[in-house]
C-alpha positions in Angstrom: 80.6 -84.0 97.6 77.9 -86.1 95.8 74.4 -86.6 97.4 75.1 -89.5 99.2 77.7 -88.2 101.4 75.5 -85.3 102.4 72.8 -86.9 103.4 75.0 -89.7 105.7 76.7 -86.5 106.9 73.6 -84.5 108.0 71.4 -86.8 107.6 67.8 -87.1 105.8 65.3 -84.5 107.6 67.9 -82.1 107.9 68.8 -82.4 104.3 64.9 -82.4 102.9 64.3 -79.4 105.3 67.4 -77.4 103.1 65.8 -79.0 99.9 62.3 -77.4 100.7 63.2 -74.4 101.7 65.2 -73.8 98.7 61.7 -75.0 96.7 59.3 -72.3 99.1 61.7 -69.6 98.5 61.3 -70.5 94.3 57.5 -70.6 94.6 57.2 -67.3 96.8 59.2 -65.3 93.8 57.5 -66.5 91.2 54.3 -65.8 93.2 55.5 -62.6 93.8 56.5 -61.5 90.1 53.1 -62.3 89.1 51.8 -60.2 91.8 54.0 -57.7 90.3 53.0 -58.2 86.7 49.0 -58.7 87.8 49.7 -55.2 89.8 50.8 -53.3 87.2 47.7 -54.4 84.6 45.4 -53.8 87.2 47.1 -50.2 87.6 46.7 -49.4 84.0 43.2 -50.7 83.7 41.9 -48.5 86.4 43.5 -45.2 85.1 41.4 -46.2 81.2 38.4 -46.4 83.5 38.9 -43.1 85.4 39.7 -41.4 81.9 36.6 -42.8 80.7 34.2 -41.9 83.5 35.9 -38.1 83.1 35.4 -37.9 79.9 31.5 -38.9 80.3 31.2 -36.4 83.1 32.1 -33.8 80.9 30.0 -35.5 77.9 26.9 -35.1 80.7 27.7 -31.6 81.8 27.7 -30.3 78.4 24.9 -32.1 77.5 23.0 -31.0 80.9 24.1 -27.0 80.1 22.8 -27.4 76.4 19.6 -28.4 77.5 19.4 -25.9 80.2 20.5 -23.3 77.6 17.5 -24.5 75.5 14.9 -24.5 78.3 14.3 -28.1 78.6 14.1 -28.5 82.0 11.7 -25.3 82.4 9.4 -26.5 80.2 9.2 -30.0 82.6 9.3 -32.5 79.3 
């Protein structure tokens, strides 16, 4: 069946309708892989940040128990 035929058979709206539908569903999985992808980036980014902020709360605490040890805070400097 060639193009012609289909559309004198179904006719045009029904036929554009198909046509469009066919293009949404294209668009909505490509949006959705790059949801995916964006996801998955955004997932690794915030586990770096949580290691970072970790690793300067233990950076502060040893810090804060050094100078606590040394009598820093007692003295009111």
């Amino acid at each position: 069946m060639d193009w012609f035929q289909i559309i004198s058979t179904l006719g045009f709206p029904v036929c554009a309708c198909v046509g469009l539908a066919f293009y949404v569903k294209y668009i909505v999985d490509a949006y959705r892989g790059e949801v995916k992808d964006l996801r998955q980036e955004h997932k690794e980014e915030i586990s770096k940040i949580t290691d970072a902020l970790n690793n300067n709360t233990t950076a502060i605490t040893k810090l804060t128990m050094k100078l606590d040890k040394e009598g820093y805070f007692e003295k009111g400097e």
